[in-house]
N, C-alpha and C positions, 0 to 999 in steps of 0.2 A: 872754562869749558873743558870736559871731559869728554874724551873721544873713545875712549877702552876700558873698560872693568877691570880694575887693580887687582892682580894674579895676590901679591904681597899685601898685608897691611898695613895701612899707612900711616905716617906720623901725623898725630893728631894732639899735642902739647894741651891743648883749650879743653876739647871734648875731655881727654883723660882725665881732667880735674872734678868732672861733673857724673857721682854717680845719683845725685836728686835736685832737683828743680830749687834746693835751696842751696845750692852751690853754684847754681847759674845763677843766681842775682847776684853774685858776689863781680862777675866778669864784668867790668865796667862796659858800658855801652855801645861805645865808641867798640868796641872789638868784638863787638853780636855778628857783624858779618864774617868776621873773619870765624868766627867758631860757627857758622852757619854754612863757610865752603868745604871745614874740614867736617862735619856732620853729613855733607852732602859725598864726601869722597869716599867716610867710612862706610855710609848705607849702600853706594855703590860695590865698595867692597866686601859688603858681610851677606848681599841679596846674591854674590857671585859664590861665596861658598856654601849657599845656604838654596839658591832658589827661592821664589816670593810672587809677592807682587813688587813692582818696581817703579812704574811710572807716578802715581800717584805719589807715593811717597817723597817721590824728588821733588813734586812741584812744591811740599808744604814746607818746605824745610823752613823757612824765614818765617812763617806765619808758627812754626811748634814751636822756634826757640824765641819767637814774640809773646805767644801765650805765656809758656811758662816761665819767662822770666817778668813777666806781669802778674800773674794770679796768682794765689796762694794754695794752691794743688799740694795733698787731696781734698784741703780743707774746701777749698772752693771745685768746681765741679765743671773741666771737661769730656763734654761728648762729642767722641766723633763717629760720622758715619759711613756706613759699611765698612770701613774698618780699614781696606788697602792703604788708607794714606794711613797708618797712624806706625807705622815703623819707625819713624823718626821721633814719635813720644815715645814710645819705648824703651829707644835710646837713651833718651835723657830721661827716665825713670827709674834708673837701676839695674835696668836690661841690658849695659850696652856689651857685657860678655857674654851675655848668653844669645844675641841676635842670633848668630851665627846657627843656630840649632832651632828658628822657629820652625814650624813645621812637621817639624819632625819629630816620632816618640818620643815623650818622655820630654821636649824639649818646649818654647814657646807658642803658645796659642796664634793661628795666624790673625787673628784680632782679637782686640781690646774682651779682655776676658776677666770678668768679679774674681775669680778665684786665685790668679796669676797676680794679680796688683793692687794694691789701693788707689794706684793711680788710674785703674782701668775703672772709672765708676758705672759703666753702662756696658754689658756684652752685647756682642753686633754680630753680625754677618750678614743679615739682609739688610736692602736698603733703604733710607726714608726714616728713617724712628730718631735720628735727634730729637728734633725738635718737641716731638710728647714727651720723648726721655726727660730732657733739659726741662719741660717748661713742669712737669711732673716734681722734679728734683726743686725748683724755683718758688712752687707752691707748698709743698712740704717745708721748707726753709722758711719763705715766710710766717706760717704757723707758728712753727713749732721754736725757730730760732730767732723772738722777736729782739733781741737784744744786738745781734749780730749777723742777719744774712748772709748765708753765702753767696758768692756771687758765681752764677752759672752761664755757662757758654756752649752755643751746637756749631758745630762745625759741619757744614750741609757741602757737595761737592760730589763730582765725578758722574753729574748726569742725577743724581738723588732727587733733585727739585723736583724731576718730573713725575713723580709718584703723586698720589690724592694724600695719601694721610698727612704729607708735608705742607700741603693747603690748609689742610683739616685743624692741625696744629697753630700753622702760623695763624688763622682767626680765630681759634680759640686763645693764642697766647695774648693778641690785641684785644679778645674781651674781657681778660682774665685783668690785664696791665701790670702782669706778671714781672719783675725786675730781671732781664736776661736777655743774653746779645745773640742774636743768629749770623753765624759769618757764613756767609755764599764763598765756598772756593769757585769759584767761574774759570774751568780753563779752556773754556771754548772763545777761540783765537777769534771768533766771528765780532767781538765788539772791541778789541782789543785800540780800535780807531781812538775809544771814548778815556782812554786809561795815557795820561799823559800830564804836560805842566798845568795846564788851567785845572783839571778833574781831581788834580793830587792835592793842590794849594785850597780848592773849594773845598772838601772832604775834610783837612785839616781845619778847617774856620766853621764849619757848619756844623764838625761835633767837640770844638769847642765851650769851655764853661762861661766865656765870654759871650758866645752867641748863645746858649742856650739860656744865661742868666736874663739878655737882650730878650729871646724870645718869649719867655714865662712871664718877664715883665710887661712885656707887651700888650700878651692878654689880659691882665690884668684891670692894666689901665682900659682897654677895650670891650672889658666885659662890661660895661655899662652899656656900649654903644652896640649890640650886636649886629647892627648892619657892617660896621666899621670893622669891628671883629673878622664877622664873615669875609671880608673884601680881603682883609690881610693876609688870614688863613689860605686863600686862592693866589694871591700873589702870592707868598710865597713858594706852595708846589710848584706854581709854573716856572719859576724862578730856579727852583730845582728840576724841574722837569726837564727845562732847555739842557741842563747840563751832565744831567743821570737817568738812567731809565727804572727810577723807583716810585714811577707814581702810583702800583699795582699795590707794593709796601706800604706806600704810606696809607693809601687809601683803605687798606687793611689795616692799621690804626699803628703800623711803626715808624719808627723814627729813621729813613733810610740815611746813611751816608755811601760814597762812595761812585762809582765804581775806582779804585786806587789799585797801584801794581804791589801785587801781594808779594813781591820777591825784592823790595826796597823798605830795608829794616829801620831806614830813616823818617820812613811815611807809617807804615804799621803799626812800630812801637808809641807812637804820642798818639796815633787815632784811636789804637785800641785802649790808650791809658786814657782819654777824655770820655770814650764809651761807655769801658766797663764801671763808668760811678755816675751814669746818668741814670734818672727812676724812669721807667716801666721798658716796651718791649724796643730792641734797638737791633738794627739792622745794617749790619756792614757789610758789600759788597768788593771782595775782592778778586782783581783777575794772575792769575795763574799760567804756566804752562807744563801740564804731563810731562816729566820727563825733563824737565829742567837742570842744564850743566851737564847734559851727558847725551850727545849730539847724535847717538841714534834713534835712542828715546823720544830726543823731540821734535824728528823727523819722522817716526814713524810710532806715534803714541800708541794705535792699539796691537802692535806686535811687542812692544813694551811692557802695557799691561802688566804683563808676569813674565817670569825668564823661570829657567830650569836654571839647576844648580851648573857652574860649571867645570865637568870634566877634562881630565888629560884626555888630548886627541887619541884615540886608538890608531893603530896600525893599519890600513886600510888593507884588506887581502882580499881581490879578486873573487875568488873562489869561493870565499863565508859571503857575499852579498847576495842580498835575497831582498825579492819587490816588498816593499812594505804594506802591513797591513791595514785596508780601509778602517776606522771607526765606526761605533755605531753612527755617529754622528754625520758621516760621509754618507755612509749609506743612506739613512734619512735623506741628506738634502739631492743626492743624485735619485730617490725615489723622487722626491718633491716635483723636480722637473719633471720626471718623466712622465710624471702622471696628469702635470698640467698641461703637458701637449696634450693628451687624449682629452682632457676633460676643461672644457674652459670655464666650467662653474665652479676652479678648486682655486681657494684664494687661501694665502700664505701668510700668518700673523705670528708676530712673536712680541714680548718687552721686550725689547732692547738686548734681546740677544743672539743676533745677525751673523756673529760669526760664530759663537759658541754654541750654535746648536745649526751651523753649518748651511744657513739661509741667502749665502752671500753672492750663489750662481743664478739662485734663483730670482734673486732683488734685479738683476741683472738683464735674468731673461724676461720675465715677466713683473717690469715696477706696477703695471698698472693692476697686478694680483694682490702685489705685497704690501703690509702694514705693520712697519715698527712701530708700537705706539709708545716707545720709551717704557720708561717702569711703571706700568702702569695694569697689572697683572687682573685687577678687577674689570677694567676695561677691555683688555682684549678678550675676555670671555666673553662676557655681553656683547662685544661687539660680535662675536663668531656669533651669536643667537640669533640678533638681529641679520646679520648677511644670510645664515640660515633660513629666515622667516622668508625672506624674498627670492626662496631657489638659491641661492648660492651652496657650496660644498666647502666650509671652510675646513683648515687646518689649524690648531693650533700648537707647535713647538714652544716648548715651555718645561724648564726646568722641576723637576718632583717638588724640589725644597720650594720654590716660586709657587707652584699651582695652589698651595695648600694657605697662600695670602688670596685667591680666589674661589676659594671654598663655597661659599655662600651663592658665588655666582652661578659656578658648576653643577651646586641641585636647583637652584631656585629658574635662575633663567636658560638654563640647558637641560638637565633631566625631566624636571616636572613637565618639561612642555614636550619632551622628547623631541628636541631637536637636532638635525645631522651635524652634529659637529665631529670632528675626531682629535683628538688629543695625542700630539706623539712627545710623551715624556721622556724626557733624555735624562742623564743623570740620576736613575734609580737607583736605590742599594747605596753602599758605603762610596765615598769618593774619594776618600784618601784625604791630603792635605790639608785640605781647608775643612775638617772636621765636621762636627753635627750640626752645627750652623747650614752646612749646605748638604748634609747628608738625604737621599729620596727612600726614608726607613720608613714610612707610613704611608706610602699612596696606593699600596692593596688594602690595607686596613681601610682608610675612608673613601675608597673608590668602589669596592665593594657592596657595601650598605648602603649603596645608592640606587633605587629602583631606575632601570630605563640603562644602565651603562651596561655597557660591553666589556670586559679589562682583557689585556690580552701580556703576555710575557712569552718575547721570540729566544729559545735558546743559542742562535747564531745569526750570523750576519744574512744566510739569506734565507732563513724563519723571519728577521727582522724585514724584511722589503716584502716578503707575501703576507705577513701579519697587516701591515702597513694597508697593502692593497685590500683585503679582507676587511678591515677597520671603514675605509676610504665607501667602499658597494655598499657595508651595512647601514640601513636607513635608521640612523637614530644614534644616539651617543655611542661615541667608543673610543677606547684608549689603549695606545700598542705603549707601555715602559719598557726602558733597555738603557744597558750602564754607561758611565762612563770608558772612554778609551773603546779600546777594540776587544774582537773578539774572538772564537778558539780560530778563525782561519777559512771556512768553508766558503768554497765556492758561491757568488751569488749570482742567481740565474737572472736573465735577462727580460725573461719571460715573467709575467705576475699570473702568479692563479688564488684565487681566493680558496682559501683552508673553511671547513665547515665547521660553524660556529660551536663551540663544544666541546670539541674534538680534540685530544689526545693522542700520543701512539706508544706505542711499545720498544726503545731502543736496544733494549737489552735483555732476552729470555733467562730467567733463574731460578732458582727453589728460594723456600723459605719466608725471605724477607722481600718488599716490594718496596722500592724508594720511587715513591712520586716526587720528580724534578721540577721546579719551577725558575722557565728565565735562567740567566749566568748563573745558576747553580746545577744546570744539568751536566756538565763537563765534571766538576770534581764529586759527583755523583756517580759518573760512568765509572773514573777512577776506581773510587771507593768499592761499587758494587763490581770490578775484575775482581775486585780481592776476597768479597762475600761469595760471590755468585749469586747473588742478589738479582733480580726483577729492576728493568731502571724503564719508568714512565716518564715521558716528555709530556708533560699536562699542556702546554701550551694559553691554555686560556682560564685565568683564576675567575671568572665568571664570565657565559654559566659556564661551571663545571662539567665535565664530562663523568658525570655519575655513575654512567652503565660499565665503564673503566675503575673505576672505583671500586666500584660491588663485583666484578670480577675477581680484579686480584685481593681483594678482602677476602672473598671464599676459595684463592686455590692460595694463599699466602699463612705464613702465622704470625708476620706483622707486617706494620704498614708503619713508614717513615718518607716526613712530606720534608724538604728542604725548599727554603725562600730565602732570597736577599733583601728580606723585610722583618720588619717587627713579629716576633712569631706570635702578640697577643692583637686578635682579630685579624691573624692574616692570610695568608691562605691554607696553610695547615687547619686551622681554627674550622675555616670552607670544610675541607675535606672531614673533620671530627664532626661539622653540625650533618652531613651526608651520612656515614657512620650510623649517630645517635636518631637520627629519623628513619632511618631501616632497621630501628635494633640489632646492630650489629656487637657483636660485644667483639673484639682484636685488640691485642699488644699494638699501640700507636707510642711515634714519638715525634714529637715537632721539632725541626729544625731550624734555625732563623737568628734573627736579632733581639739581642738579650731587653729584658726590660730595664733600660739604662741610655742614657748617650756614649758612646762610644766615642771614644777621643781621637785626634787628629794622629795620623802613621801612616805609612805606603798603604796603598788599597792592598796589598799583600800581608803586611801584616797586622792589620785591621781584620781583613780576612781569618786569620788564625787567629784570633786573640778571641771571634766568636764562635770559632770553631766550627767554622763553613769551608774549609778549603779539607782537601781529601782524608788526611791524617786528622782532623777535627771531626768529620765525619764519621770515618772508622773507629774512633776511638768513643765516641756519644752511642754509637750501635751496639758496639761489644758492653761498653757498660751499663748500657737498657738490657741487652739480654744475660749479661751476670745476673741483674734485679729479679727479671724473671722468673732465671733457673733458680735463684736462693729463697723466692717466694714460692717456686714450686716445690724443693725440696722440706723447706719449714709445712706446709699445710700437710705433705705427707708425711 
């Protein structure tokens, strides 16, 4: 057990020997644990100079270096899901000098990424898609590689089950009788009663090639007698039922073993080698703990989660301390309350993101409001339609990258019927570390084109709580986005007044040029235009648009420059050009925004400049739009 993150790197004799999964089969057996505690000391040490996710990936340690010293990777084909745990494959794939730099520019993808590995065969970030991945890869293989299958495995875990496509998947994988093992990381401690001697010794004999030769033989001889049959069939689930809770599996047509302790490489290594050579879908349930070997992790899993890289203590000086600044994401959930005093028909839903979108005062004050519904992102939309239909005011908090796995629900059972819901998107725009996977670079583009919505984009924190409130009175769909972390600093008032829907203002009087700001991009806007003398518009609300603001400064301006922390194709620039083009307007325009590309994982700052949103990227896309200009005015004259 580990009690502290190793400042220094640690000797790791076993681990150094292994930079590919064919080097670990070489490590005789007997000493899996022992290269599984030093893999456990060095992920604790490289997540310290690197920052990460942390918890998840301690708990798989013994189950990565059970895979891969089992299956034949790349050739055979792990997937894992969401991605937090797979640090420790990484490790033992080649990666284990570059751990130290995931994250970060230029450095490792914070998951399982096509382009980084062969051994990465499935990119991830969101959660839920083993299982189509795997059983996709399984069926392909069958086809095409009838001479040799490869053998495929999902690794489902860290709350993933809870999602629908994961259902969707495992019955189609049972009607498909697709050859492929689904491993449940289970590290919720709640069953952990069932994980011990009698569950470990059954697990090992039930996926057994003894038992299983016993059971095929069985039916056999009983397929004549189908009563017989049927009776046997029934005894034995119950058989296994007293002792595992996979009767939901099997009755979805897998073969469940398990529940076993997935951190005993004694019980792992033979069940998963009896598994992975049984034909069709198989089902092993292993339990787990978040944060395993490193004792504050496992005492406090979701502060674990992820860690920040760790720094030298700075000097502590009286003098430089200053209150720290709310996030959007503060403000949001201190909105949330305060609005549900006033209003008792405003009910609080999120997937399962409670703390990360800052729900966790409110779960608090009002349980009988709030609804985690786990990951399960199509559902809490509908569900908000539904509370909707019956007077209720729901909320929904939900991540940009997340909303857009509820797409379908958002027009279908909320717009079209114009129903009150409101949407407060957290996590718009670039979010730094964890890359395009969880980037909210498209939710003005498809929120926009949706008849009945409201979109609304607060340039600070306390634009963000009256936007919020504004959203909350308007009868009918509406959604406030706003970024990750904090913001420039502004006071927030205590007071909410609802802004009028449309509505724009003017921050900053100039000549010439007019930059309409949208959201976190009106700050390095303001910058930009001290420098121009520029016109700086706070639009406030990417639909509707504030048009009459629009055709204003079009006719006392000689261009117009719209800036968004979104896709600039279909996004709100795009808004402001289709405004333009319906008033025949002919103006020098220039969009600013997110490139038509993924943008890769770096600090939100220099993500920031790499699309040349931050003030000096700004400055610099203006002056070289009006070089163009002036060189095209010069040449026609």
């Amino acid at each position: 057990m580990f009690h502290q993150i190793p400042v220094n790197r640690p000797d790791t004799p076993l681990l150094n020997r292994i930079d590919s999964p064919s080097q670990l089969k070489k490590i005789p057996e007997e000493k899996l644990p022992e290269l599984a505690n030093e893999l456990r000391e060095y992920l604790l040490y490289s997540v310290g100079q690197s920052g990460g996710h942390f918890g998840a990936g301690l708990g798989v340690v013994e189950l990565t270096v059970a895979l891969h010293y089992l299956y034949n990777t790349p050739n055979d084909r792990l997937v894992w899901d969401v991605g937090h745990q797979a640090y420790p494959h990484k490790i033992l794939t080649g990666r284990r000098e570059q751990i130290t730099s995931i994250r970060q520019k230029g450095g490792l993808a914070a998951f399982p990424n096509r382009e980084e590995s062969e051994y990465d065969c499935f990119g991830v970030g969101h959660s839920s898609t083993s299982i189509s991945a795997a059983l996709g890869m399984a069926l392909a293989s069958r086809q095409l590689d009838k001479t040799r299958p490869r053998k495929v495995a999902a690794i489902i875990g860290d709350g993933a089950l809870t999602a629908g496509i994961a259902f969707e998947a495992l019955n189609h994988a049972a009607h498909t009788k697709a050859d492929m093992l689904v491993i449940l990381n289970d590290n919720d401690m709640s069953i952990s009663r069932n994980v011990g001697g009698l569950s470990n010794y059954l697990a090992t004999i039930l996926s057994s090639k003894v038992y299983r030769t016993m059971r095929e033989g069985g039916k056999k001889v009983l397929s004549t007698i189908p009563a017989a049959l049927e009776i046997a069939r029934r005894t034995e689930e119950h058989v296994k039922g007293m002792v595992a809770p996979g009767t939901l599996f099997e009755e979805l047509g897998f073969n469940y073993i398990g529940p076993i302790d997935g951190h005993d490489l004694s019980m792992l290594v033979p069940t998963i080698r009896n598994m992975m050579d049984l034909p069709g879908p198989q089902f092993l349930h292993i339990v787990t703990r978040k944060g395993k070997g490193f004792s504050p992790a496992e005492a406090e899993p979701i502060v674990y989660h992820a860690i920040n890289k760790i720094e030298p203590k700075p000097k502590i000086s009286l003098a430089s301390t200053k209150p720290k600044t709310p996030s959007y994401s503060n403000i949001f959930g201190d909105w949330l309350c305060d609005m549900a005093a006033r209003n008792e028909r405003l009910f609080g839903i999120t997937p399962a993101m409670e703390e990360g979108s800052d729900l966790s005062r409110f779960a608090r004050e009002y349980p009988e409001r709030y609804h985690d519904v786990a990951i399960a992102e199509q559902h809490a939309v509908t569900l908000a339609a539904g509370l909707a239909c019956d007077g209720a005011k729901p909320v929904v908090a939900i991540y940009s990258t997340f909303l857009q796995r509820a797409y379908d629900q958002l027009i279908h059972d909320v717009a079209i019927q114009n129903l009150d819901v409101l949407f407060a998107i957290d996590r718009a725009g670039l979010v730094g570390q964890d890359g395009p996977t969880h980037a909210g670079a498209f939710d003005l583009t498809y929120l926009r084109c949706v008849p009945n919505m409201v979109v609304m984009a607060p340039a600070d924190e306390n634009e963000a709580r009256q936007l919020l409130y504004t959203g909350f009175q308007h009868k009918g769909p509406a959604a406030v986005r706003y970024p990750r972390g904090s913001g420039p600093g502004v006071l927030v008032e205590k007071e909410m007044t609802a802004i009028a829907l449309g509505t724009g203002e003017i921050r900053r009087q100039g000549s010439d040029i007019a930059i309409l700001a949208f959201g976190s991009m009106l700050a390095p806007s303001m910058e930009a235009a001290d420098q121009l003398d520029a016109t700086v518009a706070n639009m406030r609300f990417v639909k509707p648009l504030d048009e009459k603001l629009i055709l204003e400064l079009a006719g006392s301006h000689d261009m117009i420059v719209t800036v968004e922390e979104n896709a600039i194709m279909g996004g709100a620039g795009s808004a402001v050009n289709e405004v333009l083009a319906a008033n025949e307007i002919s103006i020098a325009t220039l969009n600013l925004g997110l490139p038509d590309r993924h943008v890769q994982h770096a600090s939100p700052q220099e993500m920031l400049q790499e699309c040349g949103l931050d003030t000096q990227g700004i400055l610099e896309s203006i002056s070289s739009r009006l070089r163009h200009i002036n060189e095209a005015a010069q040449t026609t004259r």
